[in-house]
N, C-alpha and C positions, 0 to 999 in steps of 0.2 A: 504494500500500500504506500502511495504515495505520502512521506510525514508530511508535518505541521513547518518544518523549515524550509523544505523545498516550496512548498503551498507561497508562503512569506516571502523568500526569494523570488518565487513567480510574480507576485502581487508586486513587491518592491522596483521589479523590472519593469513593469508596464507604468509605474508612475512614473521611473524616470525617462520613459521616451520622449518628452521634453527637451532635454540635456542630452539626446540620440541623434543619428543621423543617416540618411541614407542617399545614393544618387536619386537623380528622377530618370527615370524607366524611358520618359521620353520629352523632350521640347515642347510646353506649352500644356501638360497633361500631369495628370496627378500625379504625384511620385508612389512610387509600389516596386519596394525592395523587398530586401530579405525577412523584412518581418511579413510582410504578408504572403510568402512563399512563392506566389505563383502573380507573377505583376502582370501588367496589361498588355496584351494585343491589341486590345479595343478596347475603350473607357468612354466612360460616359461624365458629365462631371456630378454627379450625383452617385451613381451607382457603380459596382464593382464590374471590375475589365472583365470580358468575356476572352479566353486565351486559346485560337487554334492552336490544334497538334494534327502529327499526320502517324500517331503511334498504328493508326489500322490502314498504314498505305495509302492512305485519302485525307486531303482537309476536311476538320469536323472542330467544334467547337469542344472541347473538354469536357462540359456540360452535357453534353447530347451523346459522346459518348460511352458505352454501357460497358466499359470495362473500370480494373482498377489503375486508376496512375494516378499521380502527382508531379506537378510539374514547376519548373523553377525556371525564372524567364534570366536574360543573362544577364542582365545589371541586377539583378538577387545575387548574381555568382560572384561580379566583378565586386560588390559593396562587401560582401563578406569575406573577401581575400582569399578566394578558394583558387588555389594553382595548382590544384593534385585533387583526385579523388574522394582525400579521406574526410576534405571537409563538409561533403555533400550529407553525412550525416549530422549535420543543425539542421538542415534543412526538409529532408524526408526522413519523417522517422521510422519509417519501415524498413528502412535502409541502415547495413552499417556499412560503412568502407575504410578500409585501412590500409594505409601506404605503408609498405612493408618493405622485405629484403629488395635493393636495386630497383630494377625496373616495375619488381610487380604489387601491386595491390588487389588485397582481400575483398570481395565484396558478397555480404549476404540478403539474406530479404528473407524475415520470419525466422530464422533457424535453417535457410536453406542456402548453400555458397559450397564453395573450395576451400579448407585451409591452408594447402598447401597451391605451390605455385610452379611449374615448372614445363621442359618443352615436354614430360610425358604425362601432362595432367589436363586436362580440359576445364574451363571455369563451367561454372553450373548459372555466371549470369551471365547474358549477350549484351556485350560493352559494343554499340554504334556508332558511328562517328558521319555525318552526312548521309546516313543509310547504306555503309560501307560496314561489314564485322571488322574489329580489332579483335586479332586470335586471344592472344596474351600479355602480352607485354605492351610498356609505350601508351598506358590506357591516360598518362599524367599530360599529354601535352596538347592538349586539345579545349583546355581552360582559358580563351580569352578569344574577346571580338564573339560572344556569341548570338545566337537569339534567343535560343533554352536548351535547358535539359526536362527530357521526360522520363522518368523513371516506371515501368510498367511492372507491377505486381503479378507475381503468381506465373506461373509457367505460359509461354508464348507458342507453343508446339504448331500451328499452323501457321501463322503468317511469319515466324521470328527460326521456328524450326529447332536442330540441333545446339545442345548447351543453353537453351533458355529454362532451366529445371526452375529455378526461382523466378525470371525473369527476364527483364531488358533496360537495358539504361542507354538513351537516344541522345546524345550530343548534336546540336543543330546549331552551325556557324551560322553567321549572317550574310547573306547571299549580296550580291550586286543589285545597285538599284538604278535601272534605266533611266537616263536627262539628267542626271544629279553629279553636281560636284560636290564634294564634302566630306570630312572627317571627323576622327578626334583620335585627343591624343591625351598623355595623362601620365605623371608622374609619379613615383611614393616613396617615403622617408620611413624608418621605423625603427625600433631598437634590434638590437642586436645585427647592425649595420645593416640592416633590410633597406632594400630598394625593388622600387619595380617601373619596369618603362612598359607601357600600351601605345601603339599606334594603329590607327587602320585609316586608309583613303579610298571612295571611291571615286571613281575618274570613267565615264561616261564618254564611248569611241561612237559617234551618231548617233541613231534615233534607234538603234536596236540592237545596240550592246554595251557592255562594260564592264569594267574592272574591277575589285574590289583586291585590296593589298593590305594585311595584319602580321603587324607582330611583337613578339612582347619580349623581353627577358625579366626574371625576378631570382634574386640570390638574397641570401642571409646566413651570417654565423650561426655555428654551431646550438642548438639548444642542451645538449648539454655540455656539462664544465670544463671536458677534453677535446672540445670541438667539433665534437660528430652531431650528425643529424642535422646538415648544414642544407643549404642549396642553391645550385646555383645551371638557372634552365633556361635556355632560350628557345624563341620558336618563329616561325613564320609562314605565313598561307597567302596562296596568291590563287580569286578564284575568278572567274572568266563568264560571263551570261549572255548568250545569246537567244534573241526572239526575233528570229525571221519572218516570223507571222504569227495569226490568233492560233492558229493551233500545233507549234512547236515550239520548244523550250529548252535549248541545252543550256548545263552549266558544270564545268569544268572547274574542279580546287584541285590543286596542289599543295602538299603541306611541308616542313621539315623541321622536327625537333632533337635538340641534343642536349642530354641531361648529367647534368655530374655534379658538383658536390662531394659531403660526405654519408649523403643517404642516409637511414635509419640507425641510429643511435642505441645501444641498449644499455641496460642497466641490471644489475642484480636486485631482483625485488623480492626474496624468499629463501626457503626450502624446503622440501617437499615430506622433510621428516624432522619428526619431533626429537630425534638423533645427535643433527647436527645444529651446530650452532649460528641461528640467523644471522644478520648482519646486522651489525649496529646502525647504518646508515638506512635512510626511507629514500622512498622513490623519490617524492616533493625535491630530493637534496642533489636530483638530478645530476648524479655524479657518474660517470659514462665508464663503458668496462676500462677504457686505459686511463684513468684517473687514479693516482696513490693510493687510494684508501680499497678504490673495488680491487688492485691488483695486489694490493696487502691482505687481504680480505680469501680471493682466490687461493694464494699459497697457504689455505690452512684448512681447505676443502680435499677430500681426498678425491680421486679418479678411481673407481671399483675396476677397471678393468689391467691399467699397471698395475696397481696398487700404490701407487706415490702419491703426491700433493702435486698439483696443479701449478703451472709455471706461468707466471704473467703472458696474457695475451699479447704479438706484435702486431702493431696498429701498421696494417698492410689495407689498408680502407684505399677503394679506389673504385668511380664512378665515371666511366665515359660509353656512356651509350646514345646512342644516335638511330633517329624512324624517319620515315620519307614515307608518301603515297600520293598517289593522282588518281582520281575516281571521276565518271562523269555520268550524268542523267540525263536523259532524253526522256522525253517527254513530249509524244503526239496525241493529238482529241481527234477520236476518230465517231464516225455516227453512235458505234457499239460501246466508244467508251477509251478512256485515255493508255494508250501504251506506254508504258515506263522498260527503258533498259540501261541498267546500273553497270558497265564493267569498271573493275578496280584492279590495284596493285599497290599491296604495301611491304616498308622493306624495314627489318627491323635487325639490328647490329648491336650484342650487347656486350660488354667487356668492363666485370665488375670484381669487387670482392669485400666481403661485407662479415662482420663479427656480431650484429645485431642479435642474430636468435643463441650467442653464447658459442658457437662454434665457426672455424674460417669458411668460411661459402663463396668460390670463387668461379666463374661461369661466363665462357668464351660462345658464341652462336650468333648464327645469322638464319633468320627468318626468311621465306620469301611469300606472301600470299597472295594467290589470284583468284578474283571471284567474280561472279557475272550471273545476275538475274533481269529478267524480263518478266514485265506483268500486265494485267488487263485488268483496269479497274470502269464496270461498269459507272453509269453518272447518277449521282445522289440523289438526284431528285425523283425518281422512279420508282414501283411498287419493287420491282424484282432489283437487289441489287450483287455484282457479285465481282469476286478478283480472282483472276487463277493468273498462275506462274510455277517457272522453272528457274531453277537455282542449282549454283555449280561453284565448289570451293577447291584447289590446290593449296595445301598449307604444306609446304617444305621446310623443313628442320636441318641445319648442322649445327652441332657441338661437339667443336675439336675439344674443347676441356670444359668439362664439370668434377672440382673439387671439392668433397669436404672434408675437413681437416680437427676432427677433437682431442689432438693431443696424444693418444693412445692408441687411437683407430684414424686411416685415413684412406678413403675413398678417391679412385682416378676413374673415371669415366669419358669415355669419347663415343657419340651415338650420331645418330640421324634417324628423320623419321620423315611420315610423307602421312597426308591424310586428305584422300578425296573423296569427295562427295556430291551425293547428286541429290534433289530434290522434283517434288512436282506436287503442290499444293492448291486450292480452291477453296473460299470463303464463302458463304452465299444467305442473301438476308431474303426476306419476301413479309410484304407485308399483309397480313390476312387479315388484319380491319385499320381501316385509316391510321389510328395511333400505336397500333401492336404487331409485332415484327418478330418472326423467328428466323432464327439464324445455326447454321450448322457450317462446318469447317475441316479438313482432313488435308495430313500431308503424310506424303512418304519421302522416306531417307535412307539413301541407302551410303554409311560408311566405308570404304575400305579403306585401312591404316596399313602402313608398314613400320616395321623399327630393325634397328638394325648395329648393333653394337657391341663396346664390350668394356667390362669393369674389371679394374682391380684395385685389393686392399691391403692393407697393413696392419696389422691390430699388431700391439703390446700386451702379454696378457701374463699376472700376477701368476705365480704356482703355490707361491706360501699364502695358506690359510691359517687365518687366528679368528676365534671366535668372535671377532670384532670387523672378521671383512678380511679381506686380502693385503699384504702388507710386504710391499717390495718397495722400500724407501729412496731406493738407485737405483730405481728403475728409470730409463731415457724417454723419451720423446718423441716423435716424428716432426721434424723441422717442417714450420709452415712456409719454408721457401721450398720444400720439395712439391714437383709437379708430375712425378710418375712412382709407381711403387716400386720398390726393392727388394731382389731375393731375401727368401726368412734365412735369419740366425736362430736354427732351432734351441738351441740352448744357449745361455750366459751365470755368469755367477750371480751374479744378483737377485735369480729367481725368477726370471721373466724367462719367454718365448717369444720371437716373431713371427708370426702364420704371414702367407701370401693368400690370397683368396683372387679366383679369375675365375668372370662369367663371361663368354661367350655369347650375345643371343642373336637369334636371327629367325625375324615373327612378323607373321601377317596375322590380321584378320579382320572381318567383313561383318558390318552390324545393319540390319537393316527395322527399320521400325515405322510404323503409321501413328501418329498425334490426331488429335483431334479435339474438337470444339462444338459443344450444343449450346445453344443463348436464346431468351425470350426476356426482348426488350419492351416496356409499356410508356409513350407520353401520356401522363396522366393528364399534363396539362404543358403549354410552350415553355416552362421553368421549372417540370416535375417531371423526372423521369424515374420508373423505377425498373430492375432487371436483373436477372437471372443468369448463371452460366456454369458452365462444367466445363473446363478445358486439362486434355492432358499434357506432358513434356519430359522429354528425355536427354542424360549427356552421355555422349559416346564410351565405349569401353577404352581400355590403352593395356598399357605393358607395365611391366617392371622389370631390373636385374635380377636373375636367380637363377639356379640350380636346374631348378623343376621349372613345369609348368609356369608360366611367367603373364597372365594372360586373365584382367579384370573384363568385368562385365556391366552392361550399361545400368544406369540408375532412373528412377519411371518417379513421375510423381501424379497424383490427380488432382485437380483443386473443383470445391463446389464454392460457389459467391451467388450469394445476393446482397445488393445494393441499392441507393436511391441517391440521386443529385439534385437539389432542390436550390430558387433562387424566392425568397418573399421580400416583403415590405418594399415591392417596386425595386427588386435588384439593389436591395441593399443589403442584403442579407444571404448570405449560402450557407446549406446546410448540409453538406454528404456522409452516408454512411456505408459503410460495406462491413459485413460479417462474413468470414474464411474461414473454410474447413480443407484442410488439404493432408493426403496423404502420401506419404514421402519414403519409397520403397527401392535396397537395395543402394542404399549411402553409401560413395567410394571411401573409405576412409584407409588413408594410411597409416603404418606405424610399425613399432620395432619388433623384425620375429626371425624365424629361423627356417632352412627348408632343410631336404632330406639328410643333406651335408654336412649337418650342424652348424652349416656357414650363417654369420648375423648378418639379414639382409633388411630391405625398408619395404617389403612389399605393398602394396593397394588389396584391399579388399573389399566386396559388397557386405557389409557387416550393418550399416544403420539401416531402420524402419523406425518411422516416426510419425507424429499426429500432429499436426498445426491448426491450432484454431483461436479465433480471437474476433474480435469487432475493432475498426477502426471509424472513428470519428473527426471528419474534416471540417472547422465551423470559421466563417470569413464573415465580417460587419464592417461596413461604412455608416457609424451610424450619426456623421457631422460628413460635409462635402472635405475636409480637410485629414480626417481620420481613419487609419483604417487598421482593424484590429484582426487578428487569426490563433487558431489553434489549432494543433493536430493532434490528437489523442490515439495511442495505439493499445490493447491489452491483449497481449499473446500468451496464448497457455500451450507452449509447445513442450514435447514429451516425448525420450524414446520408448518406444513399445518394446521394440530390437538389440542388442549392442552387447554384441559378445565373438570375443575372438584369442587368439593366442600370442602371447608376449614371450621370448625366454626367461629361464630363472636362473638370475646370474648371482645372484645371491642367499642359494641357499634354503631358499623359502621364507625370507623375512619377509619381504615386501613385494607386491608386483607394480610398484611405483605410482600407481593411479588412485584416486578416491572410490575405484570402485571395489567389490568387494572380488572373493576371489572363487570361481562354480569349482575350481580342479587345481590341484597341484600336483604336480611329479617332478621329478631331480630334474629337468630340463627345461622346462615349459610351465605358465601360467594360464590359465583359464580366465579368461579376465570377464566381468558381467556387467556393462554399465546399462542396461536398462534401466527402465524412471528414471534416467536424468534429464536433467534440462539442457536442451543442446547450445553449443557454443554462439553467441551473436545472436541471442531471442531473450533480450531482457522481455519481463515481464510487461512492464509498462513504458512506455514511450512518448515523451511531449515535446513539444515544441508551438513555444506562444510568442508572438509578436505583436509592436501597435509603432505603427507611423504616424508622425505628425506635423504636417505642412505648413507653417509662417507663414503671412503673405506678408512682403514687406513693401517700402516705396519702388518705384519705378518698375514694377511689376516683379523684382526680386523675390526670394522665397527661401527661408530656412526649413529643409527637410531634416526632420530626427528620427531615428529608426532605434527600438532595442527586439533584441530577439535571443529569447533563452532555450536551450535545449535542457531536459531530462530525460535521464532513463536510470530504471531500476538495476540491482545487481545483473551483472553480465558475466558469460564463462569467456574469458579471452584463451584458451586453446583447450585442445579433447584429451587432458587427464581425468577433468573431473576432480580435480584438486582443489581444498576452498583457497590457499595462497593464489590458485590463476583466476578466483574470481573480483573483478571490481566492481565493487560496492557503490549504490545508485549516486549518482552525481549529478551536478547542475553547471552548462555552462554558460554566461551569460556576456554577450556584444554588444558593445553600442558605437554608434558612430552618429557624426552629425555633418551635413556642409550646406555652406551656402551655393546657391545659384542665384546667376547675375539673367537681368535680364534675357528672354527666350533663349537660357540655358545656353549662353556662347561661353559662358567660364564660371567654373565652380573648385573650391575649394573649402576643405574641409579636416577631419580628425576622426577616428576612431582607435576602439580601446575592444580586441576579442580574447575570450576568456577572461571576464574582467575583473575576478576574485579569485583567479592564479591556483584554478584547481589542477591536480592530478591525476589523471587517468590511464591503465593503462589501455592501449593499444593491442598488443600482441602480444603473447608468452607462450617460449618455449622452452619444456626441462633440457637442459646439456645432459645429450646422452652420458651412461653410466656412471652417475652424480645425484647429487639431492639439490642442487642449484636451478633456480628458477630464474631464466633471464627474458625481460620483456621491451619493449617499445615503449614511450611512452604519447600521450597527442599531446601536442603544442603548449607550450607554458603563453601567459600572459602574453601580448603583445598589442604593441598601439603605435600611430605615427599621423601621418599628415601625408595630405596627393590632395593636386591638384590639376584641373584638366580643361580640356577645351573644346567646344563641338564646332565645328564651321563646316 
């Protein structure tokens, strides 16, 4: 339950929106920023903006459409300083997203995501970018010059297809706008040497085309005390619109971003047994693994697999990765209805190396994707309406090196992979009395993947046992400048072994699957909609390195929704709700286990089956032409039904590391049972309330003040099921204020996010064969000053 402090914080935030501030959305028109989530399209000066999306392949007003989303229009994104993913959760609370190791970030919806990240994992949300898939990676650079982001709830299985289990998240730049000269541009100061530059021009070549040119850089020192978790990202898009005539529409982007810094930051934030002895230092003291105190700290942890103590981590951090892609959309209106054909190419380069999750992670690859859909979307105004298409992805994989490196065990891997696919999908609505409309939808997919690699290891491993654990005190190391393994030293004095371990694999396989969609939508009335739906969705199977059988299976989800989107008191007033029931079968979940070989490998397994169900509550009031207040209320009661799988027992039978309990034990192996828990990224409850408030001042000037708080209830930040990896409900709360000058030619202003300097974590994970719990943390305090210009 939400306390009586958070309740107080909530309340105390909306009075000072006053003393807040946000951009105006647009020239001459009410300001609708981040506190009211979803700013205008179209505004009225009385009533709240009506905001197209095109999340069902068609424009449609938000409102009228009968699915779930939430949407965030791009001066919400620009005013809340979001330049990565992770901050998109103040803004959809149904969403979490965490910028994690290097290039990638986490993102879930409900209890349902990836936690792991890599080229043999598939995300379970579809990250969009102009109606292009981004595979994996590079989801961060796509953050500026937008129009919105839409984030769509609940599995996407027909029109979104493969890897939409949870959902879809739709990045939509700002396209070219024909006869117009004009930009803006905008600058920003902040602590911990933060800057950030925006530009975008459009430049208009005759009466039926133009330009449109954006780009941004944004860097900042480190957030914690040793420097890490810095950034430093530039980017730029150049997009091209031509209109030949009324019924053709191309439009051409190009993008390229290059990311580095010092990435995700970790910290010691526990341990996982009441054994060893915590840290005296807290997260709040945001002191980074290569800091004095965590590396004095480390050397008094044992490693269970040498049996030594733990030798200061070397800050080998290194971030240069670089994405490119060109995409274009055609678009012809033909009698039957408009033809869409989307081909793309994106190129993704990454070369990192990162101590964030407690161990070295370093990861050489080049990406290449091609994808290309063609569709038919009947015209909206008609009783029958419908889209069909075909869809076609090449996702090529090389990784000359993938390392990881804990000190006692270290992993060399070099793979490639390939994963094609085809599609051929149809939507179709009809309506069977003026206001009521049934809708049905089906696709098939047919995967085939290849992989094609091979691993080897190094493990150091104790021989002397004491009742206390394993205890070889001179035992060595494996230097984290080595990049390939080493014949074993089967014996030494000191008590240790070195094993080699080599997998060889070389694996196809072929997934094919039909999704599907049933909907009965009702206009009760032109501002009352209410509807129904069932839709399923699937993420592709993959691989792993092993012995055996090396070879996971797809993961299925079903969701049932009903909902209602309502506008009263003359469109001053919204009210939407949706209640979710979704069942979530067949969870890829990795982790540490062992195959015939007794080799310790990382396999994937379908191990989760889980229940998600909750009500969400959307509520938006203009209830002064200058005011505009929001809430989003989320209460998820997700639960696994399922969660049982096998760990090794590398200790004896003390412990099987996790909070859950244990179905088996034998000298090798744990049984491990986490059924009834609550799954990782499904707090309970989820808010996020804002109120803007518009000044008019002389000369038609206008002070905008925005504040906007997020909470959420305890959250499990990774799948031990450990209460150390869960953080405890928190509140975070932004504000910002600026002025604007007359019809919005120059505005400057302040803002202050996270503005009671909480701490949260992010991500955690245990450091194999250890009791140390190392996590991420999100953004401390931060505030500055930008100023900008429209012309």
């Amino acid at each position: 339950m939400i306390n009586r402090r958070v309740l107080a914080t909530t309340t105390f935030s909306l009075l000072m929106a006053g003393a807040a501030s946000a951009e105006r959305a647009a020239a001459g028109s009410p300001a609708t920023g981040a506190a009211a989530s979803a700013p205008a399209s179209e505004s009225t000066d009385m009533g709240l903006a009506e905001i197209v999306v095109t999340a069902q392949r068609r424009e449609e007003s938000s409102q009228r459409a009968a699915i779930a989303i939430s949407t965030v229009a791009g001066d919400a994104v620009a005013n809340a300083n979001i330049s990565r993913p992770g901050g998109l959760t103040d803004l959809v609370p149904a969403l979490q997203a965490t910028d994690d190791t290097g290039p990638y970030s986490i993102f879930y919806v409900r209890g349902v995501g990836n936690y792991s990240a890599n080229a043999l994992s598939d995300p379970a949300l579809l990250f969009n970018f102009d109606g292009v898939t981004v595979s994996r990676a590079g989801t961060s650079g796509f953050f500026y010059d937008l129009e919105r982001v839409e984030v769509l709830k609940g599995p996407q299985g027909t029109l979104y297809g493969r890897n939409a289990t949870g959902g879809a998240i739709n990045v939509i730049s700002k396209a070219p706008v024909l006869g117009e000269f004009g930009g803006d541009a905008s600058v920003e100061f902040g602590n911990y040497s933060s800057q950030r530059e925006d530009v975008a021009l459009n430049l208009p070549v005759g009466d039926i085309s133009a330009f449109r040119i954006a780009a941004f850089h944004v860097r900042h020192d480190g957030y914690m005390d040793d420097g890490t978790e810095s950034q430093n990202d530039t980017g730029t898009r150049v997009s091209f619109l031509l209109v030949p005539s009324d019924t053709v529409k191309v439009k051409i982007v190009a993008d390229y971003f290059h990311q580095g810094g010092d990435q995700a930051g970790g910290t010691i934030t526990g341990v996982t047994s009441a054994f060893t002895n915590a840290p005296t230092f807290s997260a709040s003291d945001r002191l980074g693994l290569f800091s004095p105190q965590v590396q004095a700290y480390l050397q008094t942890q044992t490693d269970f697999l040498n049996g030594a103590k733990f030798v200061p981590f070397q800050n080998v951090n290194n971030e240069d990765n670089r994405f490119s892609g060109i995409s274009a959309t055609v678009d012809w209106t033909t009698p039957v209805g408009t033809v869409t054909v989307v081909p793309a190419y994106r190129d993704s380069k990454l070369d990192y190396s990162s101590f964030a999750t407690g161990v070295l992670l370093a990861e050489q690859s080049h990406e290449k994707e091609t994808t290309f859909e063609a569709r038919l979307a009947s015209p909206s105004d008609q009783a029958f309406r419908y889209i069909v298409g075909l869809y076609y992805l090449d996702d090529p994989e090389d990784v000359p090196l993938y390392n990881i490196n804990q000190q006692a065990n270290a992993t060399f891997s070099q793979y490639s992979t390939d994963t094609i696919s085809h599609a051929a999908f149809a939507n179709l609505s009809y309506s069977i009395l003026p206001d009521v409309r049934i809708e049905g939808g089906a696709r098939y997919t047919k995967d085939s993947k290849e992989f094609q690699g091979a691993e080897q290891a190094n493990a150091i491993i104790c021989t002397i046992q004491t009742p206390y654990g394993p205890s070889c005190p001179d035992a060595g190391v494996l230097p984290y400048t080595q990049t390939a393994a080493i014949a074993p030293e089967y014996y030494n004095p000191n008590g240790t072994i070195r094993t080699l371990t080599n997998f060889v694999n070389n694996q196809s396989a072929s997934y094919n699957k039909v999704t599907w969609r049933a909907g009965l939508d009702w206009d009760i009335t032109d501002r009352n909609l209410l509807y129904a739906s069932v839709e399923t969705g699937f993420k592709s199977g993959g691989f792993f390195f092993s012995s055996d059988y090396n070879v996971y299976q797809p993961e299925t989800i079903t969701a049932y929704t009903i909902g209602s989107k309502n506008r009263f008191l003359d469109n001053k007033l919204q009210a939407n709700i949706e209640l979710f029931d979704w069942k979530y079968k067949n969870q890829q979940i990795s982790h540490l286990g062992t195959d015939s070989l007794h080799d310790t490998i990382f396999p994937t397994e379908n191990v989760g089956q889980s229940t998600i169900k909750g009500i969400e509550l959307d509520l938006q009031a203009r209830p002064l032409q200058n005011t505009v207040l929001s809430t989003d209320i989320q209460y998820n009661d997700a639960v696994y039904n399922s969660f049982v799988y096998n760990t090794p027992n590398n200790n004896g039978g003390v412990s099987n590391g996790t909070g859950c309990p244990s179905a088996a034990v034998t000298a090798s192996v744990y049984t491990v049972n986490c059924s009834g828990m609550q799954p990782p990224y499904a707090p309970r409850w989820s808010v996020s309330a804002g109120v803007q408030e518009t000044i008019p001042l002389w000369n038609s000037a206008s002070l905008v003040g925005n504040a906007l708080i997020h909470y959420q209830s305890t959250t499990l930040t990774a799948l031990d099921f450990l209460p150390v990896e869960e953080q405890h409900g928190y509140a975070m709360t932004n504000f910002d204020l600026t002025y604007h000058a007359q019809a919005d030619k120059f505005y400057a202003g302040g803002y202050i996010d996270n503005a009671f300097n909480r701490t949260a974590l992010a991500f955690s994970f245990v450091t194999p064969f250890s009791e140390i719990l190392t996590s991420t943390l999100q953004p401390p305090r931060t505030f500055g000053v930008r100023v900008g210009t429209h012309f």
